[in-house]
NUDOVO-528561 format. One line per field, with one value per residue: residue number from 1; residue in one letter; x, y, z of N, C-alpha, C in turn. Coordinates in steps of 0.05 Angstrom, whole numbers, plus 32768, in hexadecimal, padded with zeros to 4 digits. Each point is the difference from the previous one (the first is absolute). Example, Ala and Ser with C-alpha at 12.3 -4.5 7.8 and 13.67 -1.06 7.14 Angstrom:
marfi	c(1,2)
drenti	c(A,S)
n.X	c(8108,7FF9)
n.Y	c(7F8E,8015)
n.Z	c(809C,7FF2)
ca.X	c(7FEE,8010)
ca.Y	c(8018,8018)
ca.Z	c(8000,8001)
c.X	c(8012,7FF1)
c.Y	c(8018,8016)
c.Z	c(8000,800E)
***
This chain:
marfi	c(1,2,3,4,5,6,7,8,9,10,11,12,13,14,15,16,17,18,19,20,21,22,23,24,25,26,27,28,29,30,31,32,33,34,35,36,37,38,39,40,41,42,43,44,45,46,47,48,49,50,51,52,53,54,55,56,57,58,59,60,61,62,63,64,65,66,67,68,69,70,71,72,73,74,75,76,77,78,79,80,81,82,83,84,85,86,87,88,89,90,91,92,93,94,95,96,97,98,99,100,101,102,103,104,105,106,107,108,109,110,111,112,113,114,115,116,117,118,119,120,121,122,123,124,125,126,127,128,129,130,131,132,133,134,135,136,137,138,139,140,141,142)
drenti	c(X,X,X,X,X,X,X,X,X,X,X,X,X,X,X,X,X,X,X,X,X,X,X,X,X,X,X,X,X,X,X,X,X,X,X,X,X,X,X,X,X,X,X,X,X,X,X,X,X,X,X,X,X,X,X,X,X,X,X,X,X,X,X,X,X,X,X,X,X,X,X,X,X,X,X,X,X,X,X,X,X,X,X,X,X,X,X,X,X,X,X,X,X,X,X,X,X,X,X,X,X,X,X,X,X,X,X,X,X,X,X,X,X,X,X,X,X,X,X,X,X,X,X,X,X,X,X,X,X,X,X,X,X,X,X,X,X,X,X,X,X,X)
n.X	c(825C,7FF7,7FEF,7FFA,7FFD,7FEB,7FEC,8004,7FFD,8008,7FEB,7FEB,7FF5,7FF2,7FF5,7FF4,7FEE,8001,7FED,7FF7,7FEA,7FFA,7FF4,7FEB,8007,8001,7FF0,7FF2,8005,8004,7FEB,8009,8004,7FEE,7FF6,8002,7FF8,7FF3,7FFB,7FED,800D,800C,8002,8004,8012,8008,7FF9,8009,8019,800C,7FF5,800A,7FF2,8011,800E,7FFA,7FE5,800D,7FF6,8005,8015,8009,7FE4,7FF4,8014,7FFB,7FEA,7FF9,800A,7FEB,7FED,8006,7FF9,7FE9,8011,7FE9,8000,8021,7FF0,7FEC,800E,8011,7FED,7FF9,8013,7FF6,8015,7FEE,7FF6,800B,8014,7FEF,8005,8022,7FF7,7FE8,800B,8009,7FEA,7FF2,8017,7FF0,7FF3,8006,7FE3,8008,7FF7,8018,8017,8017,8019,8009,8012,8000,7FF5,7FF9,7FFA,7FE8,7FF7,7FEC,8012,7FFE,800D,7FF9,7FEB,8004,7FF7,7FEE,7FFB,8000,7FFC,7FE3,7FFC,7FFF,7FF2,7FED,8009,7FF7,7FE9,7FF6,7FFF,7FFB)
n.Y	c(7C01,7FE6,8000,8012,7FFB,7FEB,800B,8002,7FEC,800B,800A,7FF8,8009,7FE5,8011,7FF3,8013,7FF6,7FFC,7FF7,7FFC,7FF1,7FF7,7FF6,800D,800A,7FF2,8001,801A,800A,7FF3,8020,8018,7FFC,7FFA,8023,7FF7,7FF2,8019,8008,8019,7FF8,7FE6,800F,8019,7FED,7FEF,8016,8005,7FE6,8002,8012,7FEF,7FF1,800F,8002,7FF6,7FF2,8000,7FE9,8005,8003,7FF7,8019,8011,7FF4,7FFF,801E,7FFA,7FE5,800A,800B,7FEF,800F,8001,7FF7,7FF3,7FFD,7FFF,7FF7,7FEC,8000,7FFE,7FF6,8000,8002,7FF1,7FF0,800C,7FFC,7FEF,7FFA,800C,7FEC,7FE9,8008,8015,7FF0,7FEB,800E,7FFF,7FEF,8004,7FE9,7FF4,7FEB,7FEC,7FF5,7FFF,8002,7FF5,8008,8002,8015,7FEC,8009,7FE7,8016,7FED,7FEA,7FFA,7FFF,7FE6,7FFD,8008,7FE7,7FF5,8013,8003,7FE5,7FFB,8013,7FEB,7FE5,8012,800A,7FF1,7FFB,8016,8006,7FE5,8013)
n.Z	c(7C0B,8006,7FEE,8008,801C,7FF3,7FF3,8017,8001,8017,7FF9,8016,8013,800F,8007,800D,8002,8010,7FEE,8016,7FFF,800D,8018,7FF0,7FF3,8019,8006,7FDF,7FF8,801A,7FE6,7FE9,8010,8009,7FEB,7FF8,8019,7FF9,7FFA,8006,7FF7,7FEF,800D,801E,7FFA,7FE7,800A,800C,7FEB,7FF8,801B,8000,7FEA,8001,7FFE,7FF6,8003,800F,8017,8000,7FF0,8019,7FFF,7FE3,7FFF,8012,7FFC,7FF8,8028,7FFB,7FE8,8011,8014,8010,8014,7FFD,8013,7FF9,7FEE,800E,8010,7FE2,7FFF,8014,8004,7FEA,7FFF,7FF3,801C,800C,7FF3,800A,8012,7FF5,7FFE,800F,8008,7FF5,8008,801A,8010,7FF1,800F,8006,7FEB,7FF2,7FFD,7FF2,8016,7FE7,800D,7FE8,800F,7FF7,7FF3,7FFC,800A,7FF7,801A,7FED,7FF7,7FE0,7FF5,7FE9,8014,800E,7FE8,7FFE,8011,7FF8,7FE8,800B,8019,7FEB,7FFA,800C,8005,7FE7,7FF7,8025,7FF8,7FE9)
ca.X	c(8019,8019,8013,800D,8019,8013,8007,801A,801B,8020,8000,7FEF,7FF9,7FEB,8000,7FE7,8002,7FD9,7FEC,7FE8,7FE7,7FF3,8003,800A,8019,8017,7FFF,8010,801A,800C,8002,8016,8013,8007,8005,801B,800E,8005,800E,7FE8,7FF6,7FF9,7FE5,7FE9,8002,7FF8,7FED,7FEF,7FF2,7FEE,7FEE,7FFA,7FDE,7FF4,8007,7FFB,7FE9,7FFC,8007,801D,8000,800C,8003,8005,8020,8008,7FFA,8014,8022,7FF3,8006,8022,800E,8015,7FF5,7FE8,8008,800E,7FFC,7FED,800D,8004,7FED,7FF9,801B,7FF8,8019,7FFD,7FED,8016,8002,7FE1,7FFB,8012,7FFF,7FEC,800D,8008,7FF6,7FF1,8013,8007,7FE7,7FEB,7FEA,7FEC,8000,8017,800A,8012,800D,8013,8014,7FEC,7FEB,7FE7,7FE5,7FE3,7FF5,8005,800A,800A,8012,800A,8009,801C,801A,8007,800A,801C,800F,8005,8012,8022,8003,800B,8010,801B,8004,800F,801F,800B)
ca.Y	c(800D,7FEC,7FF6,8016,7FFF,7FEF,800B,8018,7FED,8008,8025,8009,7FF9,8012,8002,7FFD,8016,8000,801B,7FFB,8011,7FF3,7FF6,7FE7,8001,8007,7FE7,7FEA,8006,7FEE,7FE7,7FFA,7FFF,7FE7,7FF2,7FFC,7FF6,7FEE,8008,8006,8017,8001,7FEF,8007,8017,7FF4,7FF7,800D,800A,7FE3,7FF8,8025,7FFD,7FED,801A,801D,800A,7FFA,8017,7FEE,7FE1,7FF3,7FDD,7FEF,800A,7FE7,7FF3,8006,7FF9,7FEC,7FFE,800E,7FF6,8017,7FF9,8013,8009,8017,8016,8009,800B,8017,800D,8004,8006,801F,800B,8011,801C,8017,7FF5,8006,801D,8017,8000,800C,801C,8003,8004,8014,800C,8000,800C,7FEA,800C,7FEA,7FE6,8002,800F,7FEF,801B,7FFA,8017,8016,8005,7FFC,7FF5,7FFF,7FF2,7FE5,8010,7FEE,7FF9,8013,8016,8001,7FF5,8016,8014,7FF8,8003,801D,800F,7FF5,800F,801A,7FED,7FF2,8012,800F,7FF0,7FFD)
ca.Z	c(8006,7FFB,7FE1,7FFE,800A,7FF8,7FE8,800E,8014,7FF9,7FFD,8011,8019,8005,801F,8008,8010,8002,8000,800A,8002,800A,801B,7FF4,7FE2,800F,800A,7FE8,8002,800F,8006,7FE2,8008,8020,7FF0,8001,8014,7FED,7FE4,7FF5,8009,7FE1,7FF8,800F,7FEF,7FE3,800D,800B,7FE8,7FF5,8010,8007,7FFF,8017,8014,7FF8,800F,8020,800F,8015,7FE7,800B,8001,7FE9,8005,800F,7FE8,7FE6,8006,7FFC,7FEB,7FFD,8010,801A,801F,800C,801F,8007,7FF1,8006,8011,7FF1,7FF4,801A,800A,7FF2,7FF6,7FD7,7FFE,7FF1,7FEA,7FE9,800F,7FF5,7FDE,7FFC,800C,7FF2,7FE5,800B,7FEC,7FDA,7FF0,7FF7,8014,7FF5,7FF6,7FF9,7FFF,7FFC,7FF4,7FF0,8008,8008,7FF0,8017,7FE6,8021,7FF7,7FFB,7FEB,7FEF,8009,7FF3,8009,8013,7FF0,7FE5,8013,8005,7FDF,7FFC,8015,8007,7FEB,800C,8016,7FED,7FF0,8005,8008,7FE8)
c.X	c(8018,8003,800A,8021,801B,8011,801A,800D,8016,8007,7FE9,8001,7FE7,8008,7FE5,7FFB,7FD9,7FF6,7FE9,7FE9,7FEA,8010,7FFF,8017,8018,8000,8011,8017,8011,8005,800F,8013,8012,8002,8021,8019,8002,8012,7FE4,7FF4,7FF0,7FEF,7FE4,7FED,7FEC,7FDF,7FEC,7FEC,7FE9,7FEC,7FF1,7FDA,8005,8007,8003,7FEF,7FFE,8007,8018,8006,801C,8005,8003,801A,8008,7FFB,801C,8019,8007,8011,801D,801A,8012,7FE1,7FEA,8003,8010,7FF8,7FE5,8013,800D,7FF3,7FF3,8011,8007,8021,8008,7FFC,801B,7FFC,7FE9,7FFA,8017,7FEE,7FEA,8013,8010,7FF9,7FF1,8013,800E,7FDC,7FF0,7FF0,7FEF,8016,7FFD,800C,8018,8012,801B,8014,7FEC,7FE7,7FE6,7FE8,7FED,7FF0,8002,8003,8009,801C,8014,8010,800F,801C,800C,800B,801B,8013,8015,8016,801A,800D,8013,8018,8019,8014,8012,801C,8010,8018)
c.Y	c(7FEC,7FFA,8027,7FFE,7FEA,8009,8018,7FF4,8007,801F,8009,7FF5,800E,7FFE,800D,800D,7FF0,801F,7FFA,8014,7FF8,7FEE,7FDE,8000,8003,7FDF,7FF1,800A,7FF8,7FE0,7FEC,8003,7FEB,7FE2,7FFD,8002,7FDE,7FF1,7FF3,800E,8007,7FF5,7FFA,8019,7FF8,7FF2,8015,8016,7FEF,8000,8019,7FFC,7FF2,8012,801B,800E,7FF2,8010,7FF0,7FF5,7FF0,7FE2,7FFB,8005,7FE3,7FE6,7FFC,7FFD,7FEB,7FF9,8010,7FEC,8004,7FF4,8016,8008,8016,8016,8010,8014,801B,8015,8008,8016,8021,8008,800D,8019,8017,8002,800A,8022,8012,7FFE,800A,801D,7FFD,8005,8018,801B,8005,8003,7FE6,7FFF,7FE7,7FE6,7FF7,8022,7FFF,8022,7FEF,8019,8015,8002,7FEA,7FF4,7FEB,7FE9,7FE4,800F,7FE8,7FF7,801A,801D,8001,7FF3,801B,8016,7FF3,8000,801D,8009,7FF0,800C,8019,7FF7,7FFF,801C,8012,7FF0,8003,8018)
c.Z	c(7FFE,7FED,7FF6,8005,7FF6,7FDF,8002,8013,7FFD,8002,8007,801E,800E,801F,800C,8020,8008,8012,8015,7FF7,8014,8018,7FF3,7FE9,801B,8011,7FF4,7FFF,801D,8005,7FED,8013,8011,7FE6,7FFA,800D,7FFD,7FE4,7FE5,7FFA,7FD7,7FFD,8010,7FF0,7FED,8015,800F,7FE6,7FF7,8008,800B,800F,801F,8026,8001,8009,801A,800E,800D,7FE7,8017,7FFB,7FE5,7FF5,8010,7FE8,7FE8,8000,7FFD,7FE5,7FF0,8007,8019,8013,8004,8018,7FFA,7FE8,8014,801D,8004,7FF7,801C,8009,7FF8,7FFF,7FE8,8001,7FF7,7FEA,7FED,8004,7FF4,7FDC,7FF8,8005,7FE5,7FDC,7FFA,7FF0,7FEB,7FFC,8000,8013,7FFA,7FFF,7FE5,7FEB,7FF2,7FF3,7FF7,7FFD,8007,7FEF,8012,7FEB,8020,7FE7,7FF4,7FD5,7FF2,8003,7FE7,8006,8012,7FF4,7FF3,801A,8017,7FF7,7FFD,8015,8002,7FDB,800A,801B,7FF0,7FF8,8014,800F,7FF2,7FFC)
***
């Protein structure tokens, strides 16, 4: 998705809505979040993908998220704290109601104005349906 996005620098934006499915993906997620209270929040994000094998199946990945704050450069203490603290829960509880309400029902979910593409999909096909929509962007500015 990042060299996607870079190829449209300037005339895209993503904005990132997390989807939980699971009591561990809602852990890591509060713990991107509390990252980015840091201002870590992209590159905790990029690392939790990287590493997905190494937490993903614990039932606590608590201490390895502490680990990974490690290698980000953010204070494990106050990220775990955070994460303790369950303040993210809103936050994670409006973007799930939300996404709930555009129909998404899976992981990754990526919508490009109103066109909706489920699933892990060629890079192609999100270059060609971006194309299409700062196409149709141009045409009705016109």
């Amino acid at each position: 998705m990042e060299r996607v996005l870079a190829r449209f620098e300037g005339d895209v934006q993503l904005v990132l809505y997390p989807f939980t499915l699971n009591p561990t993906s809602e852990v890591a997620t509060q713990a991107a979040l509390c990252a980015g209270e840091q201002g870590k929040f992209w590159e905790f994000h990029r690392l939790l993908y990287a590493r997905q094998e190494q937490w993903r199946r614990l039932p606590n990945p608590r201490q390895r998220l502490e680990e990974f704050a490690g290698v980000v450069g953010i204070d494990p203490a106050a990220l775990d704290d955070c994460v303790r603290s369950g303040r993210m829960q809103k936050l994670i509880d409006a973007d799930k109601a939300l996404g709930r309400s555009l129909g998404v029902r899976s992981t990754p979910t990526v919508f490009v104005n109103e066109k909706r593409i489920v699933g892990a999909q060629p890079e192609g096909d999100f270059v060609r349906t971006i194309r299409q929509e700062l196409d149709r962007a141009r045409r009705q500015a016109q």
